[in-house]
PyMOL CGO cylinders between C-alpha atoms (Angstrom):
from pymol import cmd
from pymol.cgo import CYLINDER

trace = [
    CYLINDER, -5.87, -4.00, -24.24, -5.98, -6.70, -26.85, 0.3, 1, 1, 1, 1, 1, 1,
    CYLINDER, -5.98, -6.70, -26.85, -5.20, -10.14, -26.65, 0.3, 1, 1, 1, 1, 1, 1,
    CYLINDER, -5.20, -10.14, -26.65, -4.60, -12.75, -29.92, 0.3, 1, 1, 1, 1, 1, 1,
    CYLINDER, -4.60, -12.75, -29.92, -7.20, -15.06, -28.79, 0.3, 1, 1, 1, 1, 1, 1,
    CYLINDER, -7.20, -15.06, -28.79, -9.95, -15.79, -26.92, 0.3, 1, 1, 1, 1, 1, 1,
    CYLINDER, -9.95, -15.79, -26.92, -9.34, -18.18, -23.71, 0.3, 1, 1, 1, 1, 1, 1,
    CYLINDER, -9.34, -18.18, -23.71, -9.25, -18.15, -19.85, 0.3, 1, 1, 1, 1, 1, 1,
    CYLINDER, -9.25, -18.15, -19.85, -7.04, -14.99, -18.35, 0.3, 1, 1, 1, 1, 1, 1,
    CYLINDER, -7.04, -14.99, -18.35, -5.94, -13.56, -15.10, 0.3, 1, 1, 1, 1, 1, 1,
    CYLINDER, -5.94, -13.56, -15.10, -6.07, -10.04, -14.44, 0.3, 1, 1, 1, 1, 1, 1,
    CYLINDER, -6.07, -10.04, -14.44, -4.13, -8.21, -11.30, 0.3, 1, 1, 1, 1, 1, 1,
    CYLINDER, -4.13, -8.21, -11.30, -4.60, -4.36, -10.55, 0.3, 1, 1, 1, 1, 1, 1,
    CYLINDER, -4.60, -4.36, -10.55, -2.77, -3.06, -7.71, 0.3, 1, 1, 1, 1, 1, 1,
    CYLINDER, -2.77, -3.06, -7.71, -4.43, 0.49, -6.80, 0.3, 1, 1, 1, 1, 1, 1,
    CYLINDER, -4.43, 0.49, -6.80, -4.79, 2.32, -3.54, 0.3, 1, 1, 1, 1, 1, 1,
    CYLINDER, -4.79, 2.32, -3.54, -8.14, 4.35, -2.16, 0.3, 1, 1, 1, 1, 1, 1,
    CYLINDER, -8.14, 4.35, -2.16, -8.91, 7.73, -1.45, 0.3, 1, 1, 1, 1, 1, 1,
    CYLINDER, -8.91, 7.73, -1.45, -10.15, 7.87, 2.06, 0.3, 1, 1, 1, 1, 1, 1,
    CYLINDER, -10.15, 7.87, 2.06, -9.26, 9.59, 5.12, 0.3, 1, 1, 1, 1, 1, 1,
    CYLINDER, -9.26, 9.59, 5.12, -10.81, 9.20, 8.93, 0.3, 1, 1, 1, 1, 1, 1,
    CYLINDER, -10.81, 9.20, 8.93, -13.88, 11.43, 7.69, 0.3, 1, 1, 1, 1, 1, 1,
    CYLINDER, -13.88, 11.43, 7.69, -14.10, 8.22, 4.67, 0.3, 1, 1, 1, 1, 1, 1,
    CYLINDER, -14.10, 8.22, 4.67, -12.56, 5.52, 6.38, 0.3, 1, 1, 1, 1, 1, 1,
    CYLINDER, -12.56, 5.52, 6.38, -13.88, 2.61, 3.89, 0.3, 1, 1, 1, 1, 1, 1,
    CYLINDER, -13.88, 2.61, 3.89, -14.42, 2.35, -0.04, 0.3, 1, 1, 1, 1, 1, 1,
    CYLINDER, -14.42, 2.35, -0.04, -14.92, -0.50, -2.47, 0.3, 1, 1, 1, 1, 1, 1,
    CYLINDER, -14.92, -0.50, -2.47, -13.45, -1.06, -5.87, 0.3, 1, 1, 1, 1, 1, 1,
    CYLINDER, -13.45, -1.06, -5.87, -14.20, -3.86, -8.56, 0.3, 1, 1, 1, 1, 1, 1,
    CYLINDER, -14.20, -3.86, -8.56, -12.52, -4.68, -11.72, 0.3, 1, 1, 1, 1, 1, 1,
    CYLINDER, -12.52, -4.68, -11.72, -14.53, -4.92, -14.91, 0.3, 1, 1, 1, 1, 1, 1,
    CYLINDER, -14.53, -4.92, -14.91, -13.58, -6.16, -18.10, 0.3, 1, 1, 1, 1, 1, 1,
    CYLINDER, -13.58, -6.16, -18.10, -15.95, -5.91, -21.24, 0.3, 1, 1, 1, 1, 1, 1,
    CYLINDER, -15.95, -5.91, -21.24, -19.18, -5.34, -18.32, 0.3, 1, 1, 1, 1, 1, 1,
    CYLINDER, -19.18, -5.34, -18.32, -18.05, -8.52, -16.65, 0.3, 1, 1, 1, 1, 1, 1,
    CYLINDER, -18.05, -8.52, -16.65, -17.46, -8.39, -13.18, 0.3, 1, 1, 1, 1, 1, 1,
    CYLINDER, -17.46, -8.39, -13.18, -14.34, -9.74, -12.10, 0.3, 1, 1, 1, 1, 1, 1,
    CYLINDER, -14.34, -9.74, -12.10, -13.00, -8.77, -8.87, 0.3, 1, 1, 1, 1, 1, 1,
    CYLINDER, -13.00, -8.77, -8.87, -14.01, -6.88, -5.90, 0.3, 1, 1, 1, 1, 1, 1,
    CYLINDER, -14.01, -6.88, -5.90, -12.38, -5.37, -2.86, 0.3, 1, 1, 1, 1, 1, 1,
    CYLINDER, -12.38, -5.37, -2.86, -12.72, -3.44, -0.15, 0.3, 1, 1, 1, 1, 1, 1,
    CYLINDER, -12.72, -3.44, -0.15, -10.46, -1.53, 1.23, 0.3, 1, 1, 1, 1, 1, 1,
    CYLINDER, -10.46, -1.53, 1.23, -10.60, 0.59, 4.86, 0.3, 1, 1, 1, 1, 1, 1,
    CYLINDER, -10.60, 0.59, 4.86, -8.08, 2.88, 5.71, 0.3, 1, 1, 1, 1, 1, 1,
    CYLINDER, -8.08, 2.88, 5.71, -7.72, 0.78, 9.65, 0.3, 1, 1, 1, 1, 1, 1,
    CYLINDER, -7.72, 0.78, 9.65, -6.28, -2.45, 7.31, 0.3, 1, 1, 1, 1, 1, 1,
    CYLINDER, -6.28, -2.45, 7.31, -5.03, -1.37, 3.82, 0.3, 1, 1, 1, 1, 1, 1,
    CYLINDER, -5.03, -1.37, 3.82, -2.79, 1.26, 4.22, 0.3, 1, 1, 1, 1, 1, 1,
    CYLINDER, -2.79, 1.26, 4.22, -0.97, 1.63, 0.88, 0.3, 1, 1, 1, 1, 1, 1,
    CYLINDER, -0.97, 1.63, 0.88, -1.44, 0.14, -2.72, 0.3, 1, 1, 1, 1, 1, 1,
    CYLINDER, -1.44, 0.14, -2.72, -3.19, -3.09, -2.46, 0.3, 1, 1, 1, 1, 1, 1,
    CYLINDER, -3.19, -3.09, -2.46, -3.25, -6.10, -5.25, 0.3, 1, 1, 1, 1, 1, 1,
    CYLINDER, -3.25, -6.10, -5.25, -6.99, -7.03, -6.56, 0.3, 1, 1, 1, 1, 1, 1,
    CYLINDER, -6.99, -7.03, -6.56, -6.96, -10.31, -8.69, 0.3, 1, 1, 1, 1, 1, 1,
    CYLINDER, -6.96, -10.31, -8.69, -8.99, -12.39, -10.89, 0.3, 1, 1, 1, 1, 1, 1,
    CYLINDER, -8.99, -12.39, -10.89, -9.91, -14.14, -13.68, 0.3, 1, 1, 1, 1, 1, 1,
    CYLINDER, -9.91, -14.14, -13.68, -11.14, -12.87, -16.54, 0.3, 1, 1, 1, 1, 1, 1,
    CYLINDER, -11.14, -12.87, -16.54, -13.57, -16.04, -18.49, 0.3, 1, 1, 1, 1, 1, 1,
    CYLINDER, -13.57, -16.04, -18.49, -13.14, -16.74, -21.91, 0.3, 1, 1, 1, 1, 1, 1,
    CYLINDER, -13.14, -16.74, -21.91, -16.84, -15.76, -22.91, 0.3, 1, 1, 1, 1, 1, 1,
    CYLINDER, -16.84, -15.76, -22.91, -16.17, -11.75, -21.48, 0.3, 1, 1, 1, 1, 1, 1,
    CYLINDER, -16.17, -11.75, -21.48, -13.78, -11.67, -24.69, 0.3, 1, 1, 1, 1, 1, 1,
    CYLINDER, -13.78, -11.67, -24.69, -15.29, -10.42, -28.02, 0.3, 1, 1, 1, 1, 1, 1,
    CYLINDER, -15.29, -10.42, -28.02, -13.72, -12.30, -31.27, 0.3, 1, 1, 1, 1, 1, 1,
    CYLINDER, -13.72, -12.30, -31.27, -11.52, -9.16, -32.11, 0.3, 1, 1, 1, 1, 1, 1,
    CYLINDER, -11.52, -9.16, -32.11, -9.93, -9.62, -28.69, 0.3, 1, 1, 1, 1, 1, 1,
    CYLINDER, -9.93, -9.62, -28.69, -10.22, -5.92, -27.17, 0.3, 1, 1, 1, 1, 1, 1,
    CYLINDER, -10.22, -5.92, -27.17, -10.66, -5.81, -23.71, 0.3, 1, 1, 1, 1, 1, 1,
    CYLINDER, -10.66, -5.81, -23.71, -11.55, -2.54, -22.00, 0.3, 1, 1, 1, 1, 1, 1,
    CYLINDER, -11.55, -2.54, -22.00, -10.86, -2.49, -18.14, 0.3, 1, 1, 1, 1, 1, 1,
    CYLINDER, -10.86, -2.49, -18.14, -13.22, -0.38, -15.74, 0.3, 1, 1, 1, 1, 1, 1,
    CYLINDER, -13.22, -0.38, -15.74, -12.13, -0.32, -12.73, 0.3, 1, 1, 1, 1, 1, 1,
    CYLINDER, -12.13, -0.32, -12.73, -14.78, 1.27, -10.65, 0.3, 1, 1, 1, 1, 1, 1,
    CYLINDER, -14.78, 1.27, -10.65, -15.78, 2.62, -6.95, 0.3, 1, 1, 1, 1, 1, 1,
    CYLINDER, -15.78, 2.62, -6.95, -18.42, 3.00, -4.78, 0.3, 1, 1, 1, 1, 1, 1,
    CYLINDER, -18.42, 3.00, -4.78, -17.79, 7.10, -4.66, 0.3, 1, 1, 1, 1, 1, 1,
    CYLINDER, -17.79, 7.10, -4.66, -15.57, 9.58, -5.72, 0.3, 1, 1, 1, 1, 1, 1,
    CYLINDER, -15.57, 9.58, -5.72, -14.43, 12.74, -3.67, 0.3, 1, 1, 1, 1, 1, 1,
    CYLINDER, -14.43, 12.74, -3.67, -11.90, 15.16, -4.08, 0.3, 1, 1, 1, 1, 1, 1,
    CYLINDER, -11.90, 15.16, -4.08, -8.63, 15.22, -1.81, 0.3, 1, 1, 1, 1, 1, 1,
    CYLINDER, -8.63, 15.22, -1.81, -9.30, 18.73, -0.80, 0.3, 1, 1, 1, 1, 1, 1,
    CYLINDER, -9.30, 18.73, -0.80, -12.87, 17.21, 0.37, 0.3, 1, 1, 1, 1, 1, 1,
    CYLINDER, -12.87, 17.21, 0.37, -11.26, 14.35, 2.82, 0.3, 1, 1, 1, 1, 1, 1,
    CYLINDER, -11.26, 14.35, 2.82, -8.22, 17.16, 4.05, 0.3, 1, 1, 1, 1, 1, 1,
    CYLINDER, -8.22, 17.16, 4.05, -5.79, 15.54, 2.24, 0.3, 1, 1, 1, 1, 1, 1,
    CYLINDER, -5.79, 15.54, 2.24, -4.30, 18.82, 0.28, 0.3, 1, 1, 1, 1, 1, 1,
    CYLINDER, -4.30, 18.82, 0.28, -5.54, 21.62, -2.07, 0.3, 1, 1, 1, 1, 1, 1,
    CYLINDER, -5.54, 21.62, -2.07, -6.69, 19.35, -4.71, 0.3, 1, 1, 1, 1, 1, 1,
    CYLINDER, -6.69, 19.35, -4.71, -10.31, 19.90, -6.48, 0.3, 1, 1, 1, 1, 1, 1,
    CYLINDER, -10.31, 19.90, -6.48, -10.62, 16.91, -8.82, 0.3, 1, 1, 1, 1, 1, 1,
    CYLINDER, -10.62, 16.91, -8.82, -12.76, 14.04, -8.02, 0.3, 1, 1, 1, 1, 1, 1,
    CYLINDER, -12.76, 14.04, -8.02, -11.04, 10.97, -7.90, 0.3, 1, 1, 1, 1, 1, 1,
    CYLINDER, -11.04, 10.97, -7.90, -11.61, 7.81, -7.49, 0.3, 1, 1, 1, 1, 1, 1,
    CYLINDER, -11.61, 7.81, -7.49, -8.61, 5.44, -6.84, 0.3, 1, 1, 1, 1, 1, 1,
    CYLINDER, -8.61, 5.44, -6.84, -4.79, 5.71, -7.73, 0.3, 1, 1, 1, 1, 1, 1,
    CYLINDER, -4.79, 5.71, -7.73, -3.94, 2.61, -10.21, 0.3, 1, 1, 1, 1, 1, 1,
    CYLINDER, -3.94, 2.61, -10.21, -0.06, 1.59, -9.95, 0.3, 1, 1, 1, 1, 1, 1,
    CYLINDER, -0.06, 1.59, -9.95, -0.54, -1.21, -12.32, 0.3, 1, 1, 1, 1, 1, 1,
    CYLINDER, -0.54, -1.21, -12.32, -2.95, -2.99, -14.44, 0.3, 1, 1, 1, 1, 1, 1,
    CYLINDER, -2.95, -2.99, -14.44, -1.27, -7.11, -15.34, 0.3, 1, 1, 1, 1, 1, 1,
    CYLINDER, -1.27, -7.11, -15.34, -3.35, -9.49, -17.72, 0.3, 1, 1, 1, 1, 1, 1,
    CYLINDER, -3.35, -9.49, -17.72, -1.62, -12.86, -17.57, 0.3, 1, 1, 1, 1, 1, 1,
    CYLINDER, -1.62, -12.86, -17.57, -2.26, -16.47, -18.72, 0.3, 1, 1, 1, 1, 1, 1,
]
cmd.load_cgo(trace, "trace")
């Protein structure tokens, strides 16, 4: 992403886990540029579904030139085929619906 100057933004991801009763809980954070914005963790008894991870992304994690690269990163990775889920070999991580960065 790139933004036409550097100040204060938000940043909202919604994204839903990979688990299943055999991995019932996994965490996910949101970086931007290495800094650590947002965290979350999300357990298959509470969060069933996408869920919306927020926060705010400081002025001083934006380079002059205004590119912002988002990692959004977890605790594991495991393939759906792994957790019973289908047939599936890759190793995932999460499913991202939507990736918002907002004044």
């Amino acid at each position: 992403f790139a933004v036409d100057e550097r100040r204060d933004l938000g940043i909202s991801v919604i994204a839903n886990g990979l688990f299943s009763a055999k991995t019932p809980r996994q965490t996910i954070w949101i970086e931007v540029n290495g800094c650590k914005i947002a965290e979350a963790m999300l357990d298959l008894q509470r969060n069933v579904g996408f869920q919306t991870i927020s926060g705010s992304i400081p002025a001083r994690c934006i380079p002059t030139d205004g590119l912002l690269q988002v990692a959004i990163v977890t605790d594991r990775t495991t393939s759906p085929r792994d957790i019973g889920l289908n047939s599936d070999t890759r190793s995932l991580g999460v499913a991202v619906r939507e990736v918002v960065i907002y004044d």
